[in-house]
N, C-alpha and C positions, 0 to 999 in steps of 0.2 A: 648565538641563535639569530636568524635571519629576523628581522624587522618589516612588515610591509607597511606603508602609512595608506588606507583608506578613505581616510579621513575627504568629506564633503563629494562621497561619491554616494550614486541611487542602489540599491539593495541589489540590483543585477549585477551591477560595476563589481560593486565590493563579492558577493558571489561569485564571482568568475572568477575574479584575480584568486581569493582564496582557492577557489579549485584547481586550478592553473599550478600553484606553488602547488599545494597537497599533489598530486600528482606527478610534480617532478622531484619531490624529495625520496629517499630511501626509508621502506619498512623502517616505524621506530623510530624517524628523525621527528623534532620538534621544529616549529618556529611559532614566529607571533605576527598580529596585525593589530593594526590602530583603528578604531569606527568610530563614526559617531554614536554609532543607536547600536542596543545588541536586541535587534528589534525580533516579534515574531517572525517575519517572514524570512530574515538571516537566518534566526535557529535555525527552521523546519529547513532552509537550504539544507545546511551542512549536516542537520540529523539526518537527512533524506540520502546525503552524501557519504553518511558513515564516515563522518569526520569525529573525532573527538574533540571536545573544544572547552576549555577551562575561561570563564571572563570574571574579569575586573575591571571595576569602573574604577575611573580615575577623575581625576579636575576636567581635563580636556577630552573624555569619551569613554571608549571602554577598550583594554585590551584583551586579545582573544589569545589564548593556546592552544596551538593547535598540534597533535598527533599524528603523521602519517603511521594508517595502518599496512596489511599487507595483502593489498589490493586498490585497485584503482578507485576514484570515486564513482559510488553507485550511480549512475544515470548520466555518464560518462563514456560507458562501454558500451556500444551498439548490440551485443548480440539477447541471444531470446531474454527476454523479463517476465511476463505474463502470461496466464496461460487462462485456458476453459476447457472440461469435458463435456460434451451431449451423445449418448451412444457411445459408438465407436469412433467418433471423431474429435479429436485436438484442434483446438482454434489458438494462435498464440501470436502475439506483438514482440517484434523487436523493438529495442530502445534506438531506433533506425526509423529505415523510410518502409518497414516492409510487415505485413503480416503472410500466415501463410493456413489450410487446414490438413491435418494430419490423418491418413487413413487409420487407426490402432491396430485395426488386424493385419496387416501386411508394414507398418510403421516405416512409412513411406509418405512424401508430403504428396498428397494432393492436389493442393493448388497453394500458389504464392501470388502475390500482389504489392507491387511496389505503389504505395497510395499516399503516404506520409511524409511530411518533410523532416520530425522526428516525433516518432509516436511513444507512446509512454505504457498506459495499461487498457485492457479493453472487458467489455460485460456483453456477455449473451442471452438474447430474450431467452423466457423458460420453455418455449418450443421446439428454440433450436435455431429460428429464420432468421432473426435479426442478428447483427454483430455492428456492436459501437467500439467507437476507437478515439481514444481520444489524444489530440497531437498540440502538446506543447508548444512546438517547436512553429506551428503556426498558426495557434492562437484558435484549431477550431474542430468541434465532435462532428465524425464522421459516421453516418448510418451508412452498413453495406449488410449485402445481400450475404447470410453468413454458408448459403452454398453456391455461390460462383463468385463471391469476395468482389464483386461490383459495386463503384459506391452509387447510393440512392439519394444521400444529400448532402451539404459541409453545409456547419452551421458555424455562423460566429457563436466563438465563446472565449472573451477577454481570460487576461491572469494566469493564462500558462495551465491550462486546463490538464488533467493527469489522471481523475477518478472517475468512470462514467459509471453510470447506472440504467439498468432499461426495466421497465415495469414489465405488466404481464397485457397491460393496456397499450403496448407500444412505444411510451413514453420515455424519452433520454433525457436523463440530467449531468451533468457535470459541475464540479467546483473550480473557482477561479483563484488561487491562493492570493496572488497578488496585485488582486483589484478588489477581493472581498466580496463575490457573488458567485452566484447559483445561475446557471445557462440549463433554464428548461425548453425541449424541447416535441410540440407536439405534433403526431401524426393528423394530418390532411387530405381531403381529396386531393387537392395540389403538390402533397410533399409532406414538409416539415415545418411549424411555425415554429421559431425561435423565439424564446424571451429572457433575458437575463435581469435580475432583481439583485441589491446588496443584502447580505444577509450577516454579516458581521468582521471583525477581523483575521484575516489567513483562516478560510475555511479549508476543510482538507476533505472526510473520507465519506462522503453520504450516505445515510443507509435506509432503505426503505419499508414503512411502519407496517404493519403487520394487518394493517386494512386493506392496505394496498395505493391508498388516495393520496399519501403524506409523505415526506421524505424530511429524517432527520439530517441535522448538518453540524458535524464538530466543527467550530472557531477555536482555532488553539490562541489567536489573536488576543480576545476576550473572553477564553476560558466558559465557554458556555455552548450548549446543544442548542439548534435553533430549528422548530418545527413549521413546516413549509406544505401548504397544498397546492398537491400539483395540476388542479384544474386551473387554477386562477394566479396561481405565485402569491399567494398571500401568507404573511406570517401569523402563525394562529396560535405561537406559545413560544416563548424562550428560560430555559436553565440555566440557571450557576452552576458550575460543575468546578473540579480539580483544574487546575493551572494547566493552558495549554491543551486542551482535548483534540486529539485528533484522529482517534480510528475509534468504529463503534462495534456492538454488538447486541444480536437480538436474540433473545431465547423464544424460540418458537410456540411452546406449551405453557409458560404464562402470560406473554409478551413483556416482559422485562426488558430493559435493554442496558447497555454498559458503555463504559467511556473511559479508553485509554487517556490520560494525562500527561502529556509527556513530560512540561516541566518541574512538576512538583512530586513525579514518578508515581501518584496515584492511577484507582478506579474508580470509578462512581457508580452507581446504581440507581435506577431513577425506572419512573414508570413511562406509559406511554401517554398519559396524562399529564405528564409535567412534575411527576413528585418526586424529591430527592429521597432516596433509601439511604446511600450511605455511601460515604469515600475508604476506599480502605487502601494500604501501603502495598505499594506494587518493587520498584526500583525505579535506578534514576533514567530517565528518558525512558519511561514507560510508554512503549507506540504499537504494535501489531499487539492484536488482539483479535482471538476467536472463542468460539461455545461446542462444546460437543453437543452432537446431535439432541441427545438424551435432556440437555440443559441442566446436568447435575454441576459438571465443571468447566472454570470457565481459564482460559490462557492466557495471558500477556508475554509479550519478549522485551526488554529492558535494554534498551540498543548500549547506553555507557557500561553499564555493569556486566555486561555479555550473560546476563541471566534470564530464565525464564519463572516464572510463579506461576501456580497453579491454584484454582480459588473454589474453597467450597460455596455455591452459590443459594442454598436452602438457610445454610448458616451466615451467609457473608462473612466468608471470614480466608484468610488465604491460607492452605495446608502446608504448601511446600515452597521453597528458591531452590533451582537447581541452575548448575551450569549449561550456556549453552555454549556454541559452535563462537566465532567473533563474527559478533552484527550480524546476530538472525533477521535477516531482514522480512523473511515471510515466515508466518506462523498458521497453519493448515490442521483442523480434525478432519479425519479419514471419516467417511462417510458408516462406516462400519460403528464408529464411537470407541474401540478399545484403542488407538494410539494417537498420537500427533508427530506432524514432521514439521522440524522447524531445522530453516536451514541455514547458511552459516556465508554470509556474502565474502567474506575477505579470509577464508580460506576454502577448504577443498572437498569437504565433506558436508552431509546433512545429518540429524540425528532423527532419532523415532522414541519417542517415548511414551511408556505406557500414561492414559490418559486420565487414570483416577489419582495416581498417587505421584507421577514424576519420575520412576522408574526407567534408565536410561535402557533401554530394549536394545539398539543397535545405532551404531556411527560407522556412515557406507560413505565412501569417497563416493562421489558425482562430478566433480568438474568446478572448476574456481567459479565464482563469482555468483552461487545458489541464490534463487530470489524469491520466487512464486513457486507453490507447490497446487496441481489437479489431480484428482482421483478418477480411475474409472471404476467403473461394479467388481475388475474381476480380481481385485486386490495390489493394483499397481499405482503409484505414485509417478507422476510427470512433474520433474523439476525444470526451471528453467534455469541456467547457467546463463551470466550474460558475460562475462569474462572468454569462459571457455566456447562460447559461443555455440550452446549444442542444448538438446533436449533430453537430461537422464531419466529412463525408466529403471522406477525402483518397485522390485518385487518386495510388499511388504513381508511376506508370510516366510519366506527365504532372508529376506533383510539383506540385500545385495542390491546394485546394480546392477540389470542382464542388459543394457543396451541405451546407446547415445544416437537420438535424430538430429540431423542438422539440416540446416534450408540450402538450397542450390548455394552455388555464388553468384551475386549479382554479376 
């Protein structure tokens, strides 16, 4: 088995190089590497990478095992990742330099725009106008005009910025994973004021409180939520949660919210006050996580186990494990409330399943490298394939694929 020594490199170094090998081995092959540290912000790489990775520490560091799966590493592949529906329009990022908007009724792009030097995922205001996008690859959240995909302003934001957020107030935040902050940014007569605050170690998915004023922030770093006002960036409350927290959720109708765990493969349950409810056993690298509409049940996808759970959330208590797709990376409720589509990055298909009890309803080939799933009203599903580099519509009601968008070529 291959060897790589790491050893007294910075978290990018050692990241690369592992990705580099993972991707030149064959489906199934194994090898290993030597680190100093099997620190947060390596996990969250190679979980993010749908790498699988076995560690032990040893005298002089820790060794990794690592799994090639069968498929390239996640965020490796340029084509679509992300998606948004408003209306009849599709808004979606390439793991590239490009966004584009999608007409739905004639499923034709509209417009593209090369703006990125490599962008990651994006959030649209609830109006429809704004479109944030945030770009790793250059350190910074871009506001654009989300109908003529013009940008309106780059804001610095340190750490390899990935998950944006836009309020209903205009407002864009992003997480920094590897600088440990929060880039708020506020609307001006002049533009955009940027401000970026630390808010703990490797934060990841933010999600915003249910007043509308506050924005929570998973640290999988130090395993705790951390609640942030975004008039002032101030921290106004922080949680102990499960090992590792790094995607959130909020149920609408009591304001509860939840906290994927990825290390210790919990969830948490906590209020919007700060009060712990209860951890309960999810699987190992428990990370996407959503609520159906209704707030009765709630999802997790379990990236190492390739399984999804399903949680009674009146009871707290988990109903169901089922199998899912290998490394569902995106886990989506249909706006409808009867199914979920979770999709399957390193292989070819997505699955649907019914949403109260875990009931496998339909497994529809899409396209390699499924990541993000969008909903429109008229019961279709928009996946993003970044492998196969294309947009699958999935008739849910049919349980089929009727059709793949792809963008121009550059």
């Amino acid at each position: 088995m291959t060897m790589l020594d790491c050893r007294g490199q910075a978290v990018p170094q050692v990241g690369a190089a592992l990705i580099a090998r993972y991707n030149a081995a064959r489906p199934g092959e194994r090898y290993a590497a030597l680190v100093d540290d099997w620190s947060p912000g390596l996990r969250m790489w190679l979980l993010e990478a749908g790498a699988r990775v076995d560690a032990t520490r040893g005298e002089s560091g820790w060794q990794l095992d690592v799994q090639r799966s069968g498929s390239p590493a996640q965020g490796t592949m340029g084509g679509v990742h992300h998606l948004a529906v408003r209306g009849r329009r599709l808004w979606v990022a390439e793991r590239g330099r490009r966004v584009a908007c999608i007409d739905l009724d004639t499923r034709e792009v509209a417009r593209c725009a090369t703006v990125a030097t490599k962008a990651s995922h994006l959030a649209l205001s609830s109006d429809g106008r704004w479109l944030a996008l945030a770009d790793p690859g250059a350190n910074e959240l871009l506001v654009m005009d989300a109908a003529t995909l013009t940008v309106q302003a780059r804001i610095d934001a340190p750490g390899q910025p990935q998950l944006p957020l836009v309020t209903d107030d205009g407002i864009v935040c992003v997480t920094g994973g590897g600088t440990g902050t929060l880039t708020i940014a506020r609307p001006t007569a002049e533009g955009y004021a940027g401000e970026t605050i630390s808010v703990g170690r490797a934060p990841h998915d933010p999600l915003l409180s249910a007043d509308g004023r506050h924005v929570w922030v998973p640290c999988a770093g130090s395993s705790e939520v951390v609640k942030v006002r975004l008039a002032d960036g101030d921290i106004v409350g922080r949680l102990a949660v499960g090992e590792g927290a790094s995607h959130l959720a909020g149920d609408p109708h009591t304001g509860r919210l939840y906290a994927a765990n990825s290390w210790d493969g919990t969830v948490s349950a906590f209020t919007d006050d700060g009060e712990l409810l209860a951890t309960l056993p999810s699987g190992r690298w428990c990370h996407a996580i959503d609520i159906t509409p209704d707030g009765r049940r709630l999802w997790t996808a379990n990236f190492y186990d390739d399984t999804l759970a399903v949680f009674d959330t009146a009871a707290l208590r988990r109903r169901a494990v089922v199998p899912s797709e290998r490394y569902a990376h995106g886990l989506d409720a249909a706006p409808a409330g009867d199914c979920i589509v979770a999709t399957g990055f390193s292989g070819d298909s997505v699955q649907v399943r019914a949403a109260d009890d875990g009931r496998l309803i339909a497994r529809i080939p899409v396209g390699t490298g499924s990541s993000h799933t969008a909903f429109d009203e008229a019961g279709h599903a928009y996946v993003g394939c970044s492998v196969s580099a294309h947009v699958a519509v999935v008739d849910l009601a049919a349980a089929r694929c009727v059709a793949t968008i792809r963008l121009p070529e550059e």
